[in-house]
C-alpha positions as a Markdown table, in Angstrom:
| # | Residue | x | y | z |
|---|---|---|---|---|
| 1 | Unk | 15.1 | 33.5 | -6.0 |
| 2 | Unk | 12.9 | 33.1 | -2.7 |
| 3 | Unk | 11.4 | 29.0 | -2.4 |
| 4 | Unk | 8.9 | 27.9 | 0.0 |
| 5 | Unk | 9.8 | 24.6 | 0.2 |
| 6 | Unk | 6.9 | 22.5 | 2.4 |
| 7 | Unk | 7.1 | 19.1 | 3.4 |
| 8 | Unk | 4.6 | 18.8 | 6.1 |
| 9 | Unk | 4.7 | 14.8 | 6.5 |
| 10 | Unk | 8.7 | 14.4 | 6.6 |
| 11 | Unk | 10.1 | 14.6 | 10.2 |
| 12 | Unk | 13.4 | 16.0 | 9.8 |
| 13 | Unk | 16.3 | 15.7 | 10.5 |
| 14 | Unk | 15.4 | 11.8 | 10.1 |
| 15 | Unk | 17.4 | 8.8 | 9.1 |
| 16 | Unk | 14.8 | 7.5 | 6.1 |
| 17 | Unk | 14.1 | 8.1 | 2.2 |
| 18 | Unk | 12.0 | 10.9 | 2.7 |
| 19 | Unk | 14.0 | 13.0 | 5.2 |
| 20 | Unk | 17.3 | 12.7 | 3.3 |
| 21 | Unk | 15.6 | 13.6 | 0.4 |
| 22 | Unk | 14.0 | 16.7 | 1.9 |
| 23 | Unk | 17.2 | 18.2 | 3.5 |
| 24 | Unk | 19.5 | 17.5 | 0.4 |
| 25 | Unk | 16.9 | 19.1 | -1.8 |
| 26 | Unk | 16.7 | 21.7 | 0.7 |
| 27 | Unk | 20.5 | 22.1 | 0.7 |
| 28 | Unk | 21.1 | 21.9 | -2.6 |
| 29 | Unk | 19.1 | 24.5 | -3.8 |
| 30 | Unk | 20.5 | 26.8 | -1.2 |
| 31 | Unk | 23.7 | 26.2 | -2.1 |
| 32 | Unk | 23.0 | 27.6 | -5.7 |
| 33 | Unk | 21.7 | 30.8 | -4.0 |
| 34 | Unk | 18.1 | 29.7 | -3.7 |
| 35 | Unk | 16.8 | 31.7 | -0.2 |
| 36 | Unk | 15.4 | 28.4 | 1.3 |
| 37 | Unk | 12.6 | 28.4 | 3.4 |
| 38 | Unk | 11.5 | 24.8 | 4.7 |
| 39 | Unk | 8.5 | 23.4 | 6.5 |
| 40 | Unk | 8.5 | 20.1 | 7.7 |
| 41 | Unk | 7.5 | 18.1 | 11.1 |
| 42 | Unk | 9.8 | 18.0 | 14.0 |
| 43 | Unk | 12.3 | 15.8 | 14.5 |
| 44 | Unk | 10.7 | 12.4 | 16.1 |
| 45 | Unk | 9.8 | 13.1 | 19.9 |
| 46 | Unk | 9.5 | 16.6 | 20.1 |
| 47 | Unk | 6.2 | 18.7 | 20.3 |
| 48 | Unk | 5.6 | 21.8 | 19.3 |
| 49 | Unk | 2.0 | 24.0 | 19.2 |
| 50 | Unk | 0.0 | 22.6 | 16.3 |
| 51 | Unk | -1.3 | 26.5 | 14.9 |
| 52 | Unk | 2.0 | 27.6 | 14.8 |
| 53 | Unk | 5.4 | 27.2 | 12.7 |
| 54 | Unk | 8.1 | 28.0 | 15.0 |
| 55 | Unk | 11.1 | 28.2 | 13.2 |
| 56 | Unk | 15.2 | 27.8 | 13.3 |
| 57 | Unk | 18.1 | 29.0 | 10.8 |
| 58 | Unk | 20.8 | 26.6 | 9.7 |
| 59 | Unk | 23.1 | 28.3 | 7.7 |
| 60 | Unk | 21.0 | 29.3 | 4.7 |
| 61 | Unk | 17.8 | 27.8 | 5.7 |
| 62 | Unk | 15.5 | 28.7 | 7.3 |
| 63 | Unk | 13.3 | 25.6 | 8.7 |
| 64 | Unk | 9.7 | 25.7 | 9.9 |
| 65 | Unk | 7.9 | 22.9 | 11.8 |
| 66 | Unk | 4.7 | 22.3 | 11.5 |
| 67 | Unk | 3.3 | 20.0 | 14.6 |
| 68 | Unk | 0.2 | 18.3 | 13.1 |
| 69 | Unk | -0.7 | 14.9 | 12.8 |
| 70 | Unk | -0.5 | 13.5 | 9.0 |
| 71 | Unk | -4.5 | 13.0 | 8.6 |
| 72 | Unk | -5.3 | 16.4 | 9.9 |
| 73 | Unk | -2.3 | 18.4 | 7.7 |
| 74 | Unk | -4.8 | 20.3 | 5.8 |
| 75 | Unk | -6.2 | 22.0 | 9.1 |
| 76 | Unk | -2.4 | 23.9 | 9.0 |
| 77 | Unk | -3.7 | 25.8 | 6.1 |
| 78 | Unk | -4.0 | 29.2 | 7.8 |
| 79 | Unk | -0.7 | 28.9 | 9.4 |
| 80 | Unk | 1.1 | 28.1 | 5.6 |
| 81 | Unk | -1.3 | 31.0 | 3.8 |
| 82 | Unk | -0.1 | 33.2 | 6.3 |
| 83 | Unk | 3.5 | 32.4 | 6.0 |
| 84 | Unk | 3.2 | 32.4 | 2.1 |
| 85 | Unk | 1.8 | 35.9 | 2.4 |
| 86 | Unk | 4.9 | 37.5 | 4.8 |
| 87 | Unk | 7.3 | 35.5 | 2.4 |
| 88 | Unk | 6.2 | 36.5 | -1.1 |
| 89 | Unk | 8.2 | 33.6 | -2.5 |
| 90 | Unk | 8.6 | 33.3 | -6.0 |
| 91 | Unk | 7.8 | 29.7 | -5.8 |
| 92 | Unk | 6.6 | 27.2 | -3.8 |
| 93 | Unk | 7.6 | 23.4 | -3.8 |
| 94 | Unk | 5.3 | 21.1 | -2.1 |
| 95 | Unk | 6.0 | 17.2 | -1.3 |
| 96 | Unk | 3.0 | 15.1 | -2.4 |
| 97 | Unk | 0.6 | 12.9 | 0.1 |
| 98 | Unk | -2.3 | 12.3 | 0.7 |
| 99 | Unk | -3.2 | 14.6 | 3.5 |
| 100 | Unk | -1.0 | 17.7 | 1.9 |
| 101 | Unk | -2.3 | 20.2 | -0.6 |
| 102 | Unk | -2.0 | 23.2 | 1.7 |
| 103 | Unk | 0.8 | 25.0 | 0.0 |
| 104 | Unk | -0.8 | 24.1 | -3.1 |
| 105 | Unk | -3.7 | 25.8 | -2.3 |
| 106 | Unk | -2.2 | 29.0 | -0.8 |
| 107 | Unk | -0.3 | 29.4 | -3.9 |
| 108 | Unk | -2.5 | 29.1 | -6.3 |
| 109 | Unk | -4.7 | 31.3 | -4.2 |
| 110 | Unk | -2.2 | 34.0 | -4.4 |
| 111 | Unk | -0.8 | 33.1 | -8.0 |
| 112 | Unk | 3.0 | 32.2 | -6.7 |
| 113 | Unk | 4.0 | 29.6 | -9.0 |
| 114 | Unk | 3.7 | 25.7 | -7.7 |
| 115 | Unk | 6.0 | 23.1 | -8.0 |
| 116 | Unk | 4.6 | 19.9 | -6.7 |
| 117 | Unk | 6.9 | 17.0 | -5.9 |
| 118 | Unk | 5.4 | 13.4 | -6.2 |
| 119 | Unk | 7.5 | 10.7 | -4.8 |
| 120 | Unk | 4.5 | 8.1 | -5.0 |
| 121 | Unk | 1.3 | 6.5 | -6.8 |
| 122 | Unk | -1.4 | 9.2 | -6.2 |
| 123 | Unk | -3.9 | 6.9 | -7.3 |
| 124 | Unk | -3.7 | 3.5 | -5.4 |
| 125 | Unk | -4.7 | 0.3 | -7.0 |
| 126 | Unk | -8.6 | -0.8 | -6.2 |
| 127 | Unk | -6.9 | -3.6 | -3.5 |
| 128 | Unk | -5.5 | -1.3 | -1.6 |
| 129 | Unk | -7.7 | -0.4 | 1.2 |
| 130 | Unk | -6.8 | 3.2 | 1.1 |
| 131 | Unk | -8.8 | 3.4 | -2.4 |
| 132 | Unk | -11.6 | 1.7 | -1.6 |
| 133 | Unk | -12.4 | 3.5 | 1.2 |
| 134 | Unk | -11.8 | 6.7 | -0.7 |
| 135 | Unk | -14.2 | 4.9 | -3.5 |
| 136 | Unk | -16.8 | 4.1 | -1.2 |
| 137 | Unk | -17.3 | 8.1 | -0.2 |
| 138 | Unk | -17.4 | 9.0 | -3.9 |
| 139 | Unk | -21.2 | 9.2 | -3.1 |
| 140 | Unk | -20.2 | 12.7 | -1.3 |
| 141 | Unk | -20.3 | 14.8 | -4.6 |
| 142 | Unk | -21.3 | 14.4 | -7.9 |
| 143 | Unk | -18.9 | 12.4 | -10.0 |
| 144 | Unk | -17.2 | 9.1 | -9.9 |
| 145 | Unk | -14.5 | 9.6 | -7.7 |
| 146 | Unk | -13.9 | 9.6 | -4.0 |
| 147 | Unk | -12.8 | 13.0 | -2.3 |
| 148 | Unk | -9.2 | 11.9 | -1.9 |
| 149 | Unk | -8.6 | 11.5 | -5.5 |
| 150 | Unk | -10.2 | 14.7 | -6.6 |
| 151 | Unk | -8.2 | 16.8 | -4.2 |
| 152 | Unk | -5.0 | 14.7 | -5.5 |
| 153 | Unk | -6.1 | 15.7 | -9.0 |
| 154 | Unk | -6.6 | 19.5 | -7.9 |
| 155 | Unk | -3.3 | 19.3 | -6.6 |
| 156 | Unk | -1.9 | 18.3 | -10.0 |
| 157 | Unk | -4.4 | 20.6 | -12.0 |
| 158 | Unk | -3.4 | 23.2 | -10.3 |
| 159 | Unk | 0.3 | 22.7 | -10.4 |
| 160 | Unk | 2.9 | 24.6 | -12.8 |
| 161 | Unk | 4.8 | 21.8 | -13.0 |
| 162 | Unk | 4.6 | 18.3 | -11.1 |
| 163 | Unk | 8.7 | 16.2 | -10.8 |
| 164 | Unk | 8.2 | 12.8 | -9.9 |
| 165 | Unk | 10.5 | 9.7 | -10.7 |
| 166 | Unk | 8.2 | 8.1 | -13.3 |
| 167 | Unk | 5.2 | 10.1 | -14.4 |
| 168 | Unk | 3.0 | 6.9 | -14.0 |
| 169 | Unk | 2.9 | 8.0 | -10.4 |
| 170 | Unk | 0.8 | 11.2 | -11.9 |
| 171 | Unk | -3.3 | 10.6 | -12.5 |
| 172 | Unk | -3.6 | 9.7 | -16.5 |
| 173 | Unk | -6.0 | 12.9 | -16.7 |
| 174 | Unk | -3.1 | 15.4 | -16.3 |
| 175 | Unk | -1.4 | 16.2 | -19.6 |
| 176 | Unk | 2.0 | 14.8 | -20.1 |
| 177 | Unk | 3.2 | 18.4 | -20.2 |
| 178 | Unk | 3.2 | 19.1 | -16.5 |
| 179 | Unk | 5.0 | 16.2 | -15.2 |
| 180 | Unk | 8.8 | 16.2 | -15.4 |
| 181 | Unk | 10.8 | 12.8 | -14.6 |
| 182 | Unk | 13.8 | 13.2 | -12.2 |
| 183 | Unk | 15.5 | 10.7 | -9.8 |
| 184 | Unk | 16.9 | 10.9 | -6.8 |
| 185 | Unk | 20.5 | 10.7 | -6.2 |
| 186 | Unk | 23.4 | 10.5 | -3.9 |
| 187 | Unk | 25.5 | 13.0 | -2.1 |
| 188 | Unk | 28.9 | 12.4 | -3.9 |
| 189 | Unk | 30.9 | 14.3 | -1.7 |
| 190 | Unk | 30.0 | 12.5 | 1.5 |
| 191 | Unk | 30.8 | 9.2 | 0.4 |
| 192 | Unk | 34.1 | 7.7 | -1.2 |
| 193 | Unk | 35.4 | 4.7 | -2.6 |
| 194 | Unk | 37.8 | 2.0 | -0.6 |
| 195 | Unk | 41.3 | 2.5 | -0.8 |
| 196 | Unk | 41.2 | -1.8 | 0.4 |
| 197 | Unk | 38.5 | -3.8 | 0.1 |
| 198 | Unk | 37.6 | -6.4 | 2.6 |
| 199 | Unk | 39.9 | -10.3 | 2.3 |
| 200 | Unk | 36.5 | -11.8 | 2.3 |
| 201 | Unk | 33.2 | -10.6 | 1.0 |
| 202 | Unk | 31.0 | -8.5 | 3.1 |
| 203 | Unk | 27.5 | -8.1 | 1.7 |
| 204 | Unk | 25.4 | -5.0 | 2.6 |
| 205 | Unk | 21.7 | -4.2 | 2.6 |
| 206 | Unk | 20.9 | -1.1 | 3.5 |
| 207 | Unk | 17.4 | 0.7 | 3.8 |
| 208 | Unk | 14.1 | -0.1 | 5.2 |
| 209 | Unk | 13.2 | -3.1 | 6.6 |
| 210 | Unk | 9.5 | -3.7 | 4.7 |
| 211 | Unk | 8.4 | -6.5 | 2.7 |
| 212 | Unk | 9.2 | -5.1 | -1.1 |
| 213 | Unk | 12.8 | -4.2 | -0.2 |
| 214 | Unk | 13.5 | -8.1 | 0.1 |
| 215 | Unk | 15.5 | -8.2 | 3.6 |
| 216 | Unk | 14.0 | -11.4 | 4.2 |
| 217 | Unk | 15.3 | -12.5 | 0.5 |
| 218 | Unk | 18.8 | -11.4 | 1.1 |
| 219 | Unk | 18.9 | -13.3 | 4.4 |
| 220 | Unk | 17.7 | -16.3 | 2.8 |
| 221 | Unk | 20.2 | -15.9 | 0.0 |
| 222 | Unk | 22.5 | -15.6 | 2.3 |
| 223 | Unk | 22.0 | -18.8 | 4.2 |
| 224 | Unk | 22.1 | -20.5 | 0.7 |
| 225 | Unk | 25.3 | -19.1 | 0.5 |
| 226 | Unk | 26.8 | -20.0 | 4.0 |
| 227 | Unk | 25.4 | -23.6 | 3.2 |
| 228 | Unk | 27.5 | -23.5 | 0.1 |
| 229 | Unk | 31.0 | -22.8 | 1.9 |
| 230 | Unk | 30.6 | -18.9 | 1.1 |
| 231 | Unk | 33.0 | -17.5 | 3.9 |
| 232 | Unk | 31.2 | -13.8 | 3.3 |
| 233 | Unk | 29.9 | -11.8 | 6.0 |
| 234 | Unk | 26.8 | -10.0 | 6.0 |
| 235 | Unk | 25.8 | -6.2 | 7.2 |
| 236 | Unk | 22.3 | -4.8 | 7.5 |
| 237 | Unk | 22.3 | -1.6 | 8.2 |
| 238 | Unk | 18.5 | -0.2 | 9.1 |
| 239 | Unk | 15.2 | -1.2 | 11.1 |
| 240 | Unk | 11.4 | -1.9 | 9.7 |
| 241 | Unk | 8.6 | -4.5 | 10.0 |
| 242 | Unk | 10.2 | -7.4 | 8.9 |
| 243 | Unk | 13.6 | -7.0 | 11.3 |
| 244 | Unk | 12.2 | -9.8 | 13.8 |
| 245 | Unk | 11.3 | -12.2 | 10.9 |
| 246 | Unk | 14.5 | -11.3 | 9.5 |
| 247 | Unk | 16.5 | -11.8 | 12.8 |
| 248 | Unk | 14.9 | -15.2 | 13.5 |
| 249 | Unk | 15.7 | -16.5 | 9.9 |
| 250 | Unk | 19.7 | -15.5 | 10.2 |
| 251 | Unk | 19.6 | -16.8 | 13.9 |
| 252 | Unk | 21.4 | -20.2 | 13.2 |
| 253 | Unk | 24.0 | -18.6 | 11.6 |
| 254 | Unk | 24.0 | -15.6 | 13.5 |
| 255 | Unk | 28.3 | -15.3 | 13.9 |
| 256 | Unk | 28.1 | -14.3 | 9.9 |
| 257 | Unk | 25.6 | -11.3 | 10.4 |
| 258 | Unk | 26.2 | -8.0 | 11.5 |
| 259 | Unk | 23.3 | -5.8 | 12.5 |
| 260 | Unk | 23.8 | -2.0 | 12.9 |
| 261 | Unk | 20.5 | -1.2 | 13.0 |
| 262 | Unk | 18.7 | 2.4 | 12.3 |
| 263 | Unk | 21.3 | 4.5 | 12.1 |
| 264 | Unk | 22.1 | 8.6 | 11.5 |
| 265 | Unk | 22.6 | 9.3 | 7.7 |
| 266 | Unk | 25.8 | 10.6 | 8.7 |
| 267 | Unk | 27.1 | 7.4 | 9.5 |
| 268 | Unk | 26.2 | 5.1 | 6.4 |
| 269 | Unk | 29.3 | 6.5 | 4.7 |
| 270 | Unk | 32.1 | 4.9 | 6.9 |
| 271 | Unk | 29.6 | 1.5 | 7.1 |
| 272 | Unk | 29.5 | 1.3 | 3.6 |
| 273 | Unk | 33.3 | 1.3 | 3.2 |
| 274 | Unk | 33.5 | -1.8 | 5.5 |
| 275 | Unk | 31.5 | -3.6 | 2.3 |
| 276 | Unk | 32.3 | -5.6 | -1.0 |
| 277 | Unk | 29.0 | -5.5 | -2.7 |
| 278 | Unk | 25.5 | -3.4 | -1.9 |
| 279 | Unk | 22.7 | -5.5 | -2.3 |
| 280 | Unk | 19.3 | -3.9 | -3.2 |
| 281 | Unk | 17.0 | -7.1 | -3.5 |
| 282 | Unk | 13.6 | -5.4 | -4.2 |
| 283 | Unk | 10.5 | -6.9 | -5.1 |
| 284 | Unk | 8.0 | -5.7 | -6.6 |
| 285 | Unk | 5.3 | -8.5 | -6.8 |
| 286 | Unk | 4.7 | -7.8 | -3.2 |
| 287 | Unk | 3.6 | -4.3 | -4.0 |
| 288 | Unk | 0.4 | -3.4 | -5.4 |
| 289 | Unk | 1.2 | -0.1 | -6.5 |
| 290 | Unk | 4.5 | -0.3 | -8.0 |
| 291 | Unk | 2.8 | -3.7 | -9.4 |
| 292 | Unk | 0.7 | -1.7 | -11.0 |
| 293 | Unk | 3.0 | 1.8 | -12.2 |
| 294 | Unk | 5.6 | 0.1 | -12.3 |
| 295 | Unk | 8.8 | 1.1 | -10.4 |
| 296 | Unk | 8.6 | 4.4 | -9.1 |
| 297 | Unk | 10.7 | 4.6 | -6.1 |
| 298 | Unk | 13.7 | 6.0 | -6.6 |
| 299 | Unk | 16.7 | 4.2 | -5.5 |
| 300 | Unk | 18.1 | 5.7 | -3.0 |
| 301 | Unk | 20.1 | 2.8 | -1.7 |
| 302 | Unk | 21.5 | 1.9 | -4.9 |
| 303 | Unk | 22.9 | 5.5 | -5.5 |
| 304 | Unk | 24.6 | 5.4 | -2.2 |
| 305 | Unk | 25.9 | 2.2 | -2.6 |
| 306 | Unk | 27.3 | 3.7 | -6.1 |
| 307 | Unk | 28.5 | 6.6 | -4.3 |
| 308 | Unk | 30.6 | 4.1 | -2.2 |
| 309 | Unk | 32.2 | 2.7 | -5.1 |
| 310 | Unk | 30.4 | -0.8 | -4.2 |
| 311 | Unk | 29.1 | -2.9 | -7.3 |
| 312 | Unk | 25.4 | -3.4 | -6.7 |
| 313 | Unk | 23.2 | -6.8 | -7.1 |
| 314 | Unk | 20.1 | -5.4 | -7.8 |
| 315 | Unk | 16.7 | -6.8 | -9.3 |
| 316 | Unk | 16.1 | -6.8 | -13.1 |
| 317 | Unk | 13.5 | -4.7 | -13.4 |
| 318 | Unk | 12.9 | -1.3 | -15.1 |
| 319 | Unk | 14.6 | 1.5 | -13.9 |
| 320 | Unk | 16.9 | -0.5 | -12.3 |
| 321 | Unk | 18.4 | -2.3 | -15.2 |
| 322 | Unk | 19.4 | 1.0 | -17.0 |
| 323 | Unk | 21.0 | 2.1 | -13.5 |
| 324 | Unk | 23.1 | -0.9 | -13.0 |
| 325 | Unk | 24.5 | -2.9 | -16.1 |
| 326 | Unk | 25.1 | -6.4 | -16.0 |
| 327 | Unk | 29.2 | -6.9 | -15.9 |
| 328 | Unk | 30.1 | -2.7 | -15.6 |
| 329 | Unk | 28.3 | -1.8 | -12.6 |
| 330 | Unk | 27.6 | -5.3 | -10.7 |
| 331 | Unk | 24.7 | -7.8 | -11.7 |
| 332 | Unk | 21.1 | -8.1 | -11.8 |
| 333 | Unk | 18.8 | -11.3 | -10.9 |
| 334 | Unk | 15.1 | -12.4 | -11.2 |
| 335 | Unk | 13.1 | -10.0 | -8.6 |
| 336 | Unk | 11.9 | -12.3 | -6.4 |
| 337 | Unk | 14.3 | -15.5 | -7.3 |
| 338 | Unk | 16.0 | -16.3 | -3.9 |
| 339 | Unk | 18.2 | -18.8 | -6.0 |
| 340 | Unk | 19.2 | -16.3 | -8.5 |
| 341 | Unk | 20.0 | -13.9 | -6.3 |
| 342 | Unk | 22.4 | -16.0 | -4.1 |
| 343 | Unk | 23.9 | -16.6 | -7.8 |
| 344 | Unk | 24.2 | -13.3 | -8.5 |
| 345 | Unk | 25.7 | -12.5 | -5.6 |
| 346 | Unk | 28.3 | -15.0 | -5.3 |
| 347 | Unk | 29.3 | -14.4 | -8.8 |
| 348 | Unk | 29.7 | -10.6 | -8.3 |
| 349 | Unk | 32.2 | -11.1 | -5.1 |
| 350 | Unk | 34.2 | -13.6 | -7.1 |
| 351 | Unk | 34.6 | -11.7 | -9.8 |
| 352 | Unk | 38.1 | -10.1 | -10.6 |
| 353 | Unk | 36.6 | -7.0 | -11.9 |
| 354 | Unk | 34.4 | -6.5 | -9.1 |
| 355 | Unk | 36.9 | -3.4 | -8.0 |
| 356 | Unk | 36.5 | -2.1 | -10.9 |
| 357 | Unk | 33.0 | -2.2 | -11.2 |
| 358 | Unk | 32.4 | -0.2 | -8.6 |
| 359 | Unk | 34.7 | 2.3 | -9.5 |
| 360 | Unk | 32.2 | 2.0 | -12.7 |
| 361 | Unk | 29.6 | 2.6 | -10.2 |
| 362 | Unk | 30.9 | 5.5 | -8.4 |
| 363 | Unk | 32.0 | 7.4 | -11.6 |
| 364 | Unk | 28.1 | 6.7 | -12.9 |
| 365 | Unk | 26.3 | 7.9 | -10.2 |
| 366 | Unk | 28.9 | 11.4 | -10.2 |
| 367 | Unk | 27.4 | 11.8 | -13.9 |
| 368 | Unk | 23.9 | 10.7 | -13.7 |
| 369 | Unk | 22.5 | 10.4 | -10.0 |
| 370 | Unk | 24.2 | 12.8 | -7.6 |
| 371 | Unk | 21.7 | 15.4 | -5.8 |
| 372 | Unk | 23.8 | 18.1 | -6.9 |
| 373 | Unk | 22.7 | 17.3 | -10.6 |
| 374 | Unk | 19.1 | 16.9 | -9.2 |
| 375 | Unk | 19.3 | 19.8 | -8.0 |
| 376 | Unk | 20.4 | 21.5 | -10.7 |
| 377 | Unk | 17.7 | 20.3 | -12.6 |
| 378 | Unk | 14.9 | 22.0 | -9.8 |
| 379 | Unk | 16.8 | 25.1 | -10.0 |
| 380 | Unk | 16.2 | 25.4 | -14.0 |
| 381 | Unk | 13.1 | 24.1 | -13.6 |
| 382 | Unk | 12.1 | 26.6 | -11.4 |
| 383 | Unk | 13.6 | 29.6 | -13.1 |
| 384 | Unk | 11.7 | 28.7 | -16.1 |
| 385 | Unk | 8.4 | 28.6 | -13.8 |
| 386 | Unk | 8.8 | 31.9 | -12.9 |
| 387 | Unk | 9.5 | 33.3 | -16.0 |
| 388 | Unk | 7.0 | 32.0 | -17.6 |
| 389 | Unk | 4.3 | 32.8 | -15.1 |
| 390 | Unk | 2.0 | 35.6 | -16.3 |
């Protein structure tokens, strides 16, 4: 089996969600015997000629990069038509945003088989500036939609099949039949339980440092804890918009926080195993879209805090509640409770089965949420695409 595999807005290799994601995918697939072939943008800092795909061969893959700004990723077309022409795949996987499409569109064009990955809400909420810009050029062309929307729903039309995390992410117009739910996961094999866990407790958030991922929250709950005689310590492993606010808040108290900052992927393994418990304190009321779809972001924190064999304290919210189970797996609290979560988390660390939680944890995430098994699932989900297709 020959994939095309495009992710024209993921820099890679890259530290965040979406370039783990891409190069395990990637990676996973080959290791089954799928003949990979990858386009993405280069690695942050580096240029490259915007018309062209220069690529490089690691191991398996073979990786394209395609130097284009986000907002202009469609102009690319030729390059990715061309290349889908010399490759003859029998399938090609594109990542959903806004800007993409052009694999989509070669494909269809020259009817390969299309897989199209949607990690997000296609349609934003009407708050979001985003959509009412795109609703204010629905004028354009006939119909009550703005230009961004339609090309999202062409892109979905004119998919075989669409994989996303919760099909709510997927336009209500497209029949239930194309979309195909499937988290993310964890790489299993790079991370592994303690053989000793800390004397005292060592909290860890991990991830982006943005508003909904609740940094701010677990620094605050932290503080209520420190108030309270907790002697835990505190790691933050990442970067984001809310870092200063988040740096100014633990200042006081700044002996009982560690900050590793943004980090390569390949190190979270061995700074995870300096932990007690992950902490994953999202919240959704300060997202529009996942206030309105729900939860759609797959977890990636959580699975690698699993992965770790850490229990997790995580909001109690769906998905999140079926992923971690209150007293097996760690605890959940109120999303958005900065009382309930210092509870939680105080209550986890003390608990005497906290080891054996996340031993709970680790053999959970080996069953359900590894990338192997996600890949896996792509793999059959391809075969069945091409056999299928007329």
């Amino acid at each position: 089996m020959k994939v095309l595999y495009i992710a024209s807005g993921i820099r890679v290799p890259g530290a965040f969600g979406g370039a783990i994601h891409t190069t395990e995918v990637a990676q996973g697939l080959a290791q089954l015997g799928v003949e990979m072939h990858v386009i993405t943008r280069p690695a942050q800092g580096q240029r490259r000629k915007p018309w062209q795909l220069p690529k490089r061969q690691t191991g398996a893959i073979t990786w394209y990069e395609a130097d284009l700004p986000k907002p202009l990723s469609l102009l690319g077309y030729s390059a990715i038509a061309r290349l889908v022409r010399e490759l003859r795949p029998d399938a090609v996987m594109e990542r959903y945003y806004n800007f993409a499409g052009a694999g989509i569109l070669a494909a269809a064009r020259q009817g390969i088989p299309t897989l199209l990955e949607v990690n997000a809400l296609i349609v934003d909420p009407p708050q979001v500036r985003k959509r009412q810009l795109d609703d204010s050029l629905a004028w354009l062309l006939p119909g009550k939609h703005g230009p961004m929307r339609r090309w999202a729903a062409w892109q979905c039309r004119h998919s075989t099949k669409i994989v996303t995390p919760l099909h709510t992410t997927v336009p209500p117009e497209i029949e239930c039949s194309r979309i195909v739910e499937l988290p993310w996961g964890a790489n299993v094999q790079a991370f592994s339980p303690q053989t000793q866990a800390p004397i005292q407790p060592v909290f860890v958030f991990l991830g982006s440092f943005r508003h909904w991922h609740g940094v701010t929250d677990f620094i605050r709950a932290a503080i209520r804890l420190i108030q309270q005689g907790s002697p835990a310590r505190f790691l933050l492993i990442g970067s984001g918009p809310e870092q200063a606010e988040a740096q100014r808040l633990a200042a006081p108290y700044a002996e009982r926080f560690e900050w590793a900052g943004a980090v390569a992927h390949e190190r979270v393994p061995a700074l995870l195993a300096q932990a007690s418990v992950g902490v994953a304190p999202f919240n959704p009321a300060r997202h529009p879209a996942l206030q309105a779809a729900g939860f759609f972001w797959s977890p990636l924190k959580i699975y690698e805090y699993m992965a770790a064999g850490l229990p997790v304290v995580t909001a109690n919210i769906p998905p999140l509640d079926t992923i971690i189970r209150p007293q097996q797996e760690g605890g959940l609290f109120e999303a958005g409770n900065i009382n309930d979560l210092a509870r939680v988390m105080q209550a986890v660390a003390n608990d005497p089965q906290r080891q054996q939680w996340g031993l709970n944890a680790r053999q959970r995430v080996v069953e359900y949420y590894s990338w192997e098994r996600h890949c896996q699932a792509l793999y059959q989900l391809l075969q069945t695409m091409i056999k299928e297709q007329p």
